[in-house]
N, C-alpha and C positions, 0 to 999 in steps of 0.2 A: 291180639290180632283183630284186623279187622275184614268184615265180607270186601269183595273184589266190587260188588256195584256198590257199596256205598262209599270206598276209599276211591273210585271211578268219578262218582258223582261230586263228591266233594272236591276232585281237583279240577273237572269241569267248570263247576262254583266258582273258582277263584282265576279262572285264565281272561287273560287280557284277551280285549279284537282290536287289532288295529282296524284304521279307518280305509275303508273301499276307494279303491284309486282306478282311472281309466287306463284299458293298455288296448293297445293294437288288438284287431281281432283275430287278425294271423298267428299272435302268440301267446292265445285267452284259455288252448287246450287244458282241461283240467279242472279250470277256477269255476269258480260259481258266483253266480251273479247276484251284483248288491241291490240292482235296480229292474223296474221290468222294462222290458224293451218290447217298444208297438212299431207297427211299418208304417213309414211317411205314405208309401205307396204302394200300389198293386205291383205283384209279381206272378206270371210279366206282366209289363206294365200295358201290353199290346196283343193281339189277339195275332200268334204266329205260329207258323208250321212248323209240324212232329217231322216231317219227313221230305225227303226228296221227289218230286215230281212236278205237276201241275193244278196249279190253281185255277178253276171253275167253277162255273156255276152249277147245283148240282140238276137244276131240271133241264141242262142241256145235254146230260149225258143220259137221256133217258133211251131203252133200250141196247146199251156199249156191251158189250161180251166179247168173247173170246174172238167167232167167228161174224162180230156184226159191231165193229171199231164206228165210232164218231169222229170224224175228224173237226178240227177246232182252229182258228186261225192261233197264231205265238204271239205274242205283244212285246216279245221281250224277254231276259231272264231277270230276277230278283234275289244276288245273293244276302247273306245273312250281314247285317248290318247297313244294307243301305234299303229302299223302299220305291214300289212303283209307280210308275212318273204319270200314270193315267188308271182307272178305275178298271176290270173285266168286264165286257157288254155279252150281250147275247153271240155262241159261238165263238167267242174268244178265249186263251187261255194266257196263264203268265208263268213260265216257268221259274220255278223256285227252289231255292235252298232251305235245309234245315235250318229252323229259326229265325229267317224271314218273316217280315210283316204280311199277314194276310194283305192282298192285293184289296183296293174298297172294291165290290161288287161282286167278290168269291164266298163262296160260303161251303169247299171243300176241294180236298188235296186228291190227287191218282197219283200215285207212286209212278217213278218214272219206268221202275219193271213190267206196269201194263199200260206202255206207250209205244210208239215205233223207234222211236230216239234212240239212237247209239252214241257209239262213242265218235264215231268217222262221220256222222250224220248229227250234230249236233241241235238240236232244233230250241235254239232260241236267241234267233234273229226275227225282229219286226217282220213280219209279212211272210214270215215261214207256217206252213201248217202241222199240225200232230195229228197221228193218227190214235185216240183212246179205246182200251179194251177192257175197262172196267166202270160201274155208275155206283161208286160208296154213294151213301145217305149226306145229308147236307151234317156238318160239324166232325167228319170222320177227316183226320189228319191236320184238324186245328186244336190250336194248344189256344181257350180262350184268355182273355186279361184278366188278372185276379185269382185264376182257376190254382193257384199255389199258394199265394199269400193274399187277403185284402186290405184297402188299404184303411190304416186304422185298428187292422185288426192284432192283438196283443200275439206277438211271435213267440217270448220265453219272458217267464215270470221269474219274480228274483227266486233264487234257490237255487236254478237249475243248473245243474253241473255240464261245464261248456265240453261237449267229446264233436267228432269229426264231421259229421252230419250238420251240427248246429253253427259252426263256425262256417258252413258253406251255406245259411239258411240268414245267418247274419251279414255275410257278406252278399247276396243277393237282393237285401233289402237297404241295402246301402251303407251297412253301421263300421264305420272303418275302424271305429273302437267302441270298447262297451265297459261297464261301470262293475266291476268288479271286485270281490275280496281277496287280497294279493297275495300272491307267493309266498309263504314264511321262509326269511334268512335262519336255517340253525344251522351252529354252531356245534361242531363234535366234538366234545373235548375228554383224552383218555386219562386217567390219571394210577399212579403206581409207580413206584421206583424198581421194582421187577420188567419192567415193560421196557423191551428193546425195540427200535424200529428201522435201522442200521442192519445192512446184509453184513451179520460179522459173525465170529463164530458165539457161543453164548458162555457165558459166564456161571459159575454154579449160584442157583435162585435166580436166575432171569429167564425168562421166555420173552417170544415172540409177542411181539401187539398182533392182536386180530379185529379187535372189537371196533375198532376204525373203519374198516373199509366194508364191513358187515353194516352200522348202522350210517354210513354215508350212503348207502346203497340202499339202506330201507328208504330214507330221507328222502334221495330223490323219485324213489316208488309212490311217496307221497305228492309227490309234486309242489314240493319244496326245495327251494336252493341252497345245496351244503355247505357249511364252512368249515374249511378243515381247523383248529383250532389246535392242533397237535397234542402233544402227551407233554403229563406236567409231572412231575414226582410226585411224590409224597410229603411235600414242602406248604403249609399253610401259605407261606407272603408270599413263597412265586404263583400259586394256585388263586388267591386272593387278587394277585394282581393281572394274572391273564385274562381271569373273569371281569375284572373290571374293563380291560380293555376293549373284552368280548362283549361289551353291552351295547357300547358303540354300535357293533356293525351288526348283530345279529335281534330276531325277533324273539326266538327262542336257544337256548344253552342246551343242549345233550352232554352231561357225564356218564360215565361208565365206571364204577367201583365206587369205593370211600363213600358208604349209606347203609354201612353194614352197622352193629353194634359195634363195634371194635373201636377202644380206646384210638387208635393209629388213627381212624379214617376221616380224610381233612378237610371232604367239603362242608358239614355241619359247620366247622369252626371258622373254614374260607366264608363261608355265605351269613357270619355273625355279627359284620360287620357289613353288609352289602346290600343287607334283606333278611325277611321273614323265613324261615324252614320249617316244612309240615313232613315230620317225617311216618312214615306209615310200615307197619309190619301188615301185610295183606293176605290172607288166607289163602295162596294157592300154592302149588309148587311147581315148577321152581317157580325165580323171580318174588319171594316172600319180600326183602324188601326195596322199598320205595320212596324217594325224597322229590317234594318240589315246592319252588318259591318263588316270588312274583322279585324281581330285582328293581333297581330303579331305569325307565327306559319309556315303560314296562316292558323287561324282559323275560320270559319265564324261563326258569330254571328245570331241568329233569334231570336225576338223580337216578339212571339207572345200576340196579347191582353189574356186581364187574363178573362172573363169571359168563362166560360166552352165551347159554343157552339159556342164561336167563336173562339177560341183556335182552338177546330176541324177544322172547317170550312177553318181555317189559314192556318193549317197545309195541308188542301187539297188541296188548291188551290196558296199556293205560297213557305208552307216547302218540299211539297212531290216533286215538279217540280226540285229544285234546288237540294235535293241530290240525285234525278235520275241523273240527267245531270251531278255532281260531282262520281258519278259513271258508267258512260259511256254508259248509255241507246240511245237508236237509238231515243224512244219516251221519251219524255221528258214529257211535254202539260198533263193535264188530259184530257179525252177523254170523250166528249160530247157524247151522243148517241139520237136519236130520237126514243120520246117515247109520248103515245096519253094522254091526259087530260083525269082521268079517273069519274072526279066531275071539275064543275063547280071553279074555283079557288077566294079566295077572292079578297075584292077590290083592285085596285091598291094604292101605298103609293105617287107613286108622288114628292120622294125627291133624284132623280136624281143618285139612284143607283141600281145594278141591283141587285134585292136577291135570294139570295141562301136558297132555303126552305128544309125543313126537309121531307120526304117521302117513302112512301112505294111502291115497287115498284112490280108488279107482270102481269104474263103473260097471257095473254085474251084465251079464247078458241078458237080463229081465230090467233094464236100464235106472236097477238101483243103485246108490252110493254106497260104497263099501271102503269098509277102515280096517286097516291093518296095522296097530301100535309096532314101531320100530324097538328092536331089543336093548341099544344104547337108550336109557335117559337120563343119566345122571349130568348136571348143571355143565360141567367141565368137558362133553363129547359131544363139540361142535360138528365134528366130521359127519356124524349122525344127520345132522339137519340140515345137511345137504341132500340128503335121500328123501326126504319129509317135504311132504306139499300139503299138509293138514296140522294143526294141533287139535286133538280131539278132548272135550272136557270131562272127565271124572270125576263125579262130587264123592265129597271123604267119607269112605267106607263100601263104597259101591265097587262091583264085580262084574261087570258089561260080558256076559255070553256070549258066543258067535250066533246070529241071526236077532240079535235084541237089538233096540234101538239108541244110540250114542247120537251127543251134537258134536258138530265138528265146525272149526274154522278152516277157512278153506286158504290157504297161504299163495301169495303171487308174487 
């Protein structure tokens, strides 16, 4: 057998990167970026208003209050996207809309709640007057030029993983598309001659496919786009040949079963002719073992076991690493977190791997993380890991007490 980071590491070693391609910024959520990206310009590019009111000069509101109003001639109003056609002089005002260009000769905003303005009284017509009842400081309800982004200045460095904020930080600096590490196409593909996928009644030794729509569904949690590649038997040339066809269109391959020891199991002898196979026995349990191989494309191959709950487990701890890292993630690693035993754990197994238990996982009234191993674990009680939002790790021989401290992966 071998340790989980170094059978981790080693398949890291050998994964292909495809090359960084431009896509739309509107549909870059997720990716991480190949290139840095600086702002042509300042945002905003213009020195304009937070708020609705009037624009003035602020030493002409000197003395304005509640009970002791300035009145100010209108020049006009200024909504948001167009600009005022003459400067603010002494005593004058330009009413404004949010995000408007500061009027030239304003140097601050009065919200129109402390003006006489209504709605039936609209005060901005040329040669109309306002009456003001408040004197903010000069720069209070200007949004200066620059004051967001400047210009030149480095927005997002390569690495950074594009979420919802940033894609509206991009597109305000103009980037209609950005240089990114793309999508990975995988490819799911089940394999077994037991495996039915037909609503029909079952046959004695066939079951239900599940493992399909469980890791299509991790796949695109990844933010990677599925292929469904369907289910093959237990047939080397059809298995042989789907995969070949699968190289075509996918980045990376997903199997599920046949990487077991067992005489039967057909992808070692499918992929003998295809590409190279590193198959790995991996010290944890479940999910002990694990196959993958670079195909010709490059496309990689993953080889996870077939029973359900280590499929999962597979995919968490050695598919999800590898097409982070084939997509250009800063963190690659799942990320251990320390969290309290919140029962007594059972006995240790003693057979020199570290397991990954199934768990629930929830937050203490003293706002610590608490674990609670779920009672099903055995590889084949999928139903179980639907209750489970954690796998929590237990190294071989160890007995986690209620109040001692366990890591846990935190599942989404």
């Amino acid at each position: 057998m071998i340790e989980l980071d170094a059978g981790r590491a080693q398949l890291l070693a050998d994964c292909p990167r495809p090359e960084p391609v431009a896509v739309p910024t509107a549909e870059a959520a997720g990716c991480v970026l190949a290139e840095d990206v600086v702002a042509r310009f300042a945002v905003p590019p213009f020195d304009n208003t937070s708020l609705d009111g009037y624009a003035v000069r602020a030493v002409d509101l000197a003395g304005a209050g509640p009970d002791s109003p300035v009145t100010l001639q209108v020049l006009g109003a200024v909504p948001a996207g167009h600009v005022a056609t003459g400067p603010v002089g002494a005593g004058q005002a330009w009413k404004v809309m949010t995000g408007a260009p500061l009027p030239p000769g304003a140097d601050t905003v009065v919200m129109v709640e402390h003006s006489s303005a209504t709605a039936t009284d609209p005060r901005d017509q040329p040669g109309q007057s306002v009456q003001l009842f408040d004197a903010p400081a000069a720069g209070v309800g200007v949004r200066p030029a620059g004051s967001d982004v400047s210009a030149g200045e480095l927005v997002f460095g390569a690495g950074t993983v594009l979420r919802a904020a940033h894609l509206g930080v991009l597109a305000s600096v103009g980037a209609a598309s950005v240089p990114v590490w793309p999508r990975l196409r995988v490819g799911v593909l089940m394999t077994g001659d037991e495996l039915v996928c037909e609503p029909r009644p079952l046959q004695p030794g066939e079951i239900y496919e599940s493992n399909r729509a469980m890791l299509t569904a991790l796949v695109s949690a990844a933010n990677c786009v599925p292929i469904d590649l369907g289910v093959v038997g237990d047939s080397v040339p059809a298995l042989r040949r789907r995969l070949a066809e699968a190289i075509a269109e996918c980045d990376v391959i997903i199997t599920s079963g046949g990487v077991s020891m067992g005489d039967a199991d057909p992808v070692k002898a499918a992929l003998a002719e295809l590409g190279r196979l590193n198959w790995l026995q991996l010290a944890i349990r479940p999910a002990k073992p694990f196959a993958y191989g670079v195909l010709d494309g490059p496309t990689l191959l993953l080889g996870l076991p077939g029973n359900p709950v280590s499929s999962l487990v597979s995919f968490q701890l050695m598919a999800a690493p590898a097409l982070r890292q084939m997509m250009g993630h800063p963190e690659v690693l799942p990320r251990l977190i320390p969290a309290v035993a919140a029962v007594d754990f059972g006995p240790p197994r003693g057979d020199g791997r570290t397991a990954f238990l199934r768990a629930r996982a929830r937050f203490a009234a003293d706002g610590r993380l608490e674990i609670t191993p779920l009672s099903k674990q055995d590889s084949h009680q999928l139903a179980a890991s639907a209750a489970a939002d954690a796998l929590v790790a237990v190294p071989d021989g160890a007995q986690p007490r209620a109040g001692e401290l366990v890591q846990a992966l935190l599942l989404h």
